[in-house]
Each structure stands twice: as C-alpha cells, then as structure tokens.
Residue, then its C-alpha position, 0 to 999 in steps of 0.5 A: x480514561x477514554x470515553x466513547x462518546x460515538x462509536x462504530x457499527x459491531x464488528x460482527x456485522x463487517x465480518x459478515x460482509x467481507x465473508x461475502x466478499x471472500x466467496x465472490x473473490x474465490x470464484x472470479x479468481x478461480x475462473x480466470x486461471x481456468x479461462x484466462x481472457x475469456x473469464x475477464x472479458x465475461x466479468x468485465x461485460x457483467x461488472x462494467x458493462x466493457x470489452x477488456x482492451x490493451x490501448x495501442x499507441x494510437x489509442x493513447x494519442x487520441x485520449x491525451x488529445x482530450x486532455x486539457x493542456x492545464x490538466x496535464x500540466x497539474x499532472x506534470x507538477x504532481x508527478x514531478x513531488x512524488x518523483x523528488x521524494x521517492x529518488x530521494x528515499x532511494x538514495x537512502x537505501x544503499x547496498x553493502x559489503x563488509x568484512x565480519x571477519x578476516x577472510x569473511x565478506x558478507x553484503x547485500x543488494x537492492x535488487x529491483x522486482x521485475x514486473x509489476x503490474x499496478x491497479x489504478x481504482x475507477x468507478x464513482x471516482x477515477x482515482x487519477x493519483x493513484x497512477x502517480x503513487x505506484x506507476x512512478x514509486x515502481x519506475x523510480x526504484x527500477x522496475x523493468x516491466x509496468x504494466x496497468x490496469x484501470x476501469x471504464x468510466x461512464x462508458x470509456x477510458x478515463x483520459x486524465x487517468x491514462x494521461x497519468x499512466x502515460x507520464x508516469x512510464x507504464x509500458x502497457x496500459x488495460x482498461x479492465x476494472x475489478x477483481x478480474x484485472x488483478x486476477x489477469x496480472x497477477x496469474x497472466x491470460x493468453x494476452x498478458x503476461x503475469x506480473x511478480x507484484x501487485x499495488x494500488x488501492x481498490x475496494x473492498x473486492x480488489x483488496x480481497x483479491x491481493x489478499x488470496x493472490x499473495x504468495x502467487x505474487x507480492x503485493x505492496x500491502x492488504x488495505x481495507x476501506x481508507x481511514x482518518x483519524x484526527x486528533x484535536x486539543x482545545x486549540x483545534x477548529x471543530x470545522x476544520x475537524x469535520x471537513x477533514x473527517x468528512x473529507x475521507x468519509x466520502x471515500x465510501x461507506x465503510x471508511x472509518x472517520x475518528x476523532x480523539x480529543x481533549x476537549x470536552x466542547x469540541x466532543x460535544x459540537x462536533x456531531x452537529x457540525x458534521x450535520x450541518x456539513x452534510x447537508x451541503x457536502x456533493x458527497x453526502x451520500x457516502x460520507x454521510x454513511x460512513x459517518x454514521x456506521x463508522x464514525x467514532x468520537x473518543x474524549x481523553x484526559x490527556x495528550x498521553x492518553x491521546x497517544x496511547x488511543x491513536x497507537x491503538x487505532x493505528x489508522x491510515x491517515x493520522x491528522x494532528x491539530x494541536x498546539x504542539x503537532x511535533x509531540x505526537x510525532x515524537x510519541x506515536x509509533x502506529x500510523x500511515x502517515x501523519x500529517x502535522x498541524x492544520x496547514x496540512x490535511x489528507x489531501x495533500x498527502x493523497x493528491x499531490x504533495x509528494x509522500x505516497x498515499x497507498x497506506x496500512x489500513x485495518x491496523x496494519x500500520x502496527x506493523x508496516x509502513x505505506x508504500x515507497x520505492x522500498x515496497x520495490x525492492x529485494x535486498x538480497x544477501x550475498x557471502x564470499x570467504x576465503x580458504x583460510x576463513x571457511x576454515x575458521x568458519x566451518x569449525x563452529x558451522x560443523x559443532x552446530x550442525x551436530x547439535x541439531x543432527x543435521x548430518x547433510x549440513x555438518x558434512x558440507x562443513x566438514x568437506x571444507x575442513x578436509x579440502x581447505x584445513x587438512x582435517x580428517x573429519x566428517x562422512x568422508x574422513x579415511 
C-alpha cells in the first residue's frame, strides 16, 4: 500500500488560483481581438515595461553579433539532436493507400499545418531550448510559415533566444511576452497575421491562453507548471534524487516534485537532504516553494506498486533510478517522457539530447504524448472507387441509411445505384 509521507498543498487552494487566471486570460484576449496592435502595445508596456517590435534584418544582424561564437555553436550542436530525431520520427510516419475491396482505394496523407506561430517563454529564465523544440520540430515536419514570439529580457531582446530562433528557421520573429503574444498570433492584429497553430511552453497565464484559444487555432498541447517524478529503489543515490527533483522545482513555485520509493531510509533521508541542497541552491527561492507546497514523497511496497502510483500521477517528466530502469519502461503506460537510469536526468531531455521537452502536464499524459513533428501534421483521408464498386458499396451505404432515416444520405446512394448499376431505387426512381 503507498504511504504519503509528504504530501501537496489542498487542491482547492490551485483551483482558486488558476480561476484568477482564467479572468484575467478572458480580458487580455478579448481586448486584443477588439484593439489588435493597440491591446498588445498596451499590456506589453503594463507587463514588461516594452514596445512590441517585429526585428528586421538589420535588427537580427546586430543581436547575433552579441553572440559569443561558443554560443552559437552550442546552439548549432543542439539544434543539430533535436533535427536528427525529429527527421527520423517523420520518416516513421508514411502516407498510404490501399485496396479494401475490388474497385475500393482508400488512404491518407500527411499534410503539414500551414502556419504556426511558436511561443518561446522569457522572464526569470529565458527559456533558449524552447526555440529549439517547437521552431525546428515545425520546420522539420514542413510547415510553410513560423513565426515567434518571446519576451524582453532585462529590458531587451535575449540574444541567445533570437540566435536560436534564427537558426532554428523562424521566418518572422516579435519580441512581445505573455498572454498577449499568443493572444496576437493566434486572432492576428493589423501587423500580424494569424497563425493556424500554436505550441510552447509558458506560465500559468500562456497556458491559459491556449486554453481558451483552442478551436480558434490548434495548439501542441494544454500544459501547467513543469513536473518531476523520480522513482527510486534501494540502489538509487538520495543526493542524485534531491538534485534532480530540485532541479525541476526551480522552474517556479507551483512545479510538482515527487518521489516514489521502495526504500523506507531513502523516504526518510530525503527531506533533509533537499534541506540541505536549498541552502546552497542559486535558485532556492523557487525551488524552495515548490517543494514545500508541492512536493510529495510516496513510500511503496513493491516495483508493482511503483508502477501502479507512477501511472496514476502521470507526470511529465518521469526519472528511473533503479536497478532494472527497463521494468518500468515495459510496465508504464502514463508519462511525458521517461528517462532511464541515473546516467540520464531531465536535463538532458529539456536542453539538448534531442527528444522534445514540451510535454503533457496536469495528467495529460494519461492520454497524449509530448510534442513532435507528428503535433505538425494532418492525416487526411481520401477515397476513390470505381463504377463497379460504388455499386457494391452503395448497396450496404443505402440499407444503412434507411435505419438511421437519413433520407438525404440514402439518396445519394441510390442516385449511383441508378447511374452506375441500373437500379430503379431511391427519390428519383420512375
């Protein structure tokens, strides 16, 4: 049986929170589809103290030339992973066609989505990788029209995040933050166009934001605060436990950090050693939050029961530090992404290694994955049939429209059946 020895904040306090948010959300998005440009330049002074602005070349040229060359080749190199992964996933995905029955072809395409406009989060971290996850994740599935979006950064453009835009192949790139920027892609202004899909992380309010605006567009996925859940049996290190769940913590104060064990000695060491790490963690502020508000440790009898409490949290990111990591790969159906063994971490999967980091949060990943080049893609479905087959086919088609007394649909059965069978059936039957 699992035992809480830590547990979370009550959830009625986050559902009082995020109803704030979903008010403020409402208003930011309402006044920019009322005032387009005016709404954004208005919120962007009031939140970041910044005038919106599309970089021109010129622009562009002067920023990267604040760019340490070591920079940019880090950029190069990581670019260069989440590239080779992604191409390979598209190669797995294939269009098809097929003969179901004489005369009967049916298929479909994978058609990439024609604009997307890509959020790339600033603030206390400009958040450079996510350039990397949805600007070259879309470039690679084909998308014709990027376009992105990220904050002022003590006052100015980041140059390393418009580096990686750049290299990354966005074809335009604004320096506008928040709810306002995704409000400003996604229902278009007098200077930009709207997009047909939205992705990348945010805060709470960004989240928010592609929350309401689904329908209007598509977006990669709803996300909340970024999670960590380590699962650790007696061969796990309590300090490698605490700097990995620390390490997600410091994303801000609401980023669940949990851990499920089978050891009773890691359960019971581990608050004092997160303790311990906080007092000399740059980031304590936050991490220190989250861990006390949401940080949860669970105490299970058994690597079974590990599974069954790691599928019911369903978290984002999911570290296994175990003797036998492959076990849970092979058990667990409920995650992100998983990271195996303690020679990977979180990190790596958020930074550079080449899987993408903009994940299912808040229990999604009972029911999606993160996303990929997939996320970019439509498969449509196409059909073509012969004079003989629509015949066959039209037969049933005609039969099953009149159970469901769909008059309109039988007849357009029936009008195939007298052009193409000879058949003096349906309204037009003399």
């Amino acid at each position: 049986m699992a035992t809480h020895l830590k547990r979370r904040i009550a959830q009625t306090i986050t559902d009082e929170i995020d109803q704030k948010v979903r008010q403020t959300v409402e208003g930011i998005l309402g006044a920019v589809k009322l005032r387009g440009d005016a709404a954004v330049r208005e919120y962007s002074e009031q939140f970041d103290k910044w005038t919106p602005k599309k970089l021109s070349k010129a622009d562009i040229d002067a920023i990267l030339a604040k760019v340490a060359p070591g920079t940019i080749s880090d950029i190069k190199f990581a670019q260069a992973q989440i590239r080779n992964f992604a191409e390979h996933q598209r190669a797995s995905i294939r269009d098809i066609e097929v003969e179901t029955l004489p005369g009967v072809k049916l298929g479909h395409k994978n058609i990439p989505v024609e604009s997307v406009g890509c959020y790339v989060p600033g603030g206390r971290y400009p958040m450079v990788a996510s350039a990397h996850m949805s600007i070259v994740t879309a470039r690679t599935a084909g998308v014709k029209r990027i376009i992105a979006c990220t904050p002022p950064n003590q006052g100015e453009p980041h140059a390393e995040t418009i580096a990686a835009m750049v290299l990354g192949g966005a074809d335009e790139i604004h320096v506008i933050g928040g709810v306002q920027a995704i409000a400003a892609m996604a229902l278009g202004t007098q200077s930009i166009q709207p997009v047909d899909m939205l992705c990348g992380p945010g805060n709470a309010y960004v989240a928010e934001a592609k929350r309401q605006l689904f329908g209007k567009v598509g977006i990669d996925l709803f996300a909340g605060p970024t999670e960590i859940l380590v699962v650790a049996d007696d061969s796990a290190d309590v300090e490698m436990i605490a700097v990995d769940l620390l390490g997600q913590a410091e994303h801000g104060p609401t980023s669940p950090a949990i851990c499920i064990t089978t050891s009773k000695k890691i359960a019971e060491s581990l608050p004092a050693e997160i303790e311990r790490q906080l007092k000399v963690l740059p980031t304590a502020d936050v991490a220190g939050i989250a861990w006390r508000d949401y940080g949860e440790i669970i105490l299970v009898d058994s690597l079974d029961e590990a599974v069954k409490e790691a599928d019911r949290v369903a978290a984002e990111h999911v570290e296994i530090l175990t003797k036998n990591p492959r076990y849970f790969l092979e058990r667990m159906r409920n995650y992100g992404a998983l990271f195996l063994g303690p020679e990977t971490n979180v990190s790596y999967g958020d930074k550079v290694i080449g899987t993408n980091h903009t994940l299912p949060t808040l229990g999604a990943a009972r029911y999606t994955g993160g996303l990929w080049v997939g996320k970019f893609l439509k498969t449509c479905t196409y059909q073509e049939v012969t004079r003989e087959a629509s015949v066959k086919v039209g037969e049933y088609c005609s039969r099953l429209c009149a159970i469901e007394r769909f008059w309109g649909h039988k007849e357009q059965a029936d009008l195939r059946l007298r052009r193409y069978g000879g058949q003096n059936v349906g309204l037009g039957a003399k």
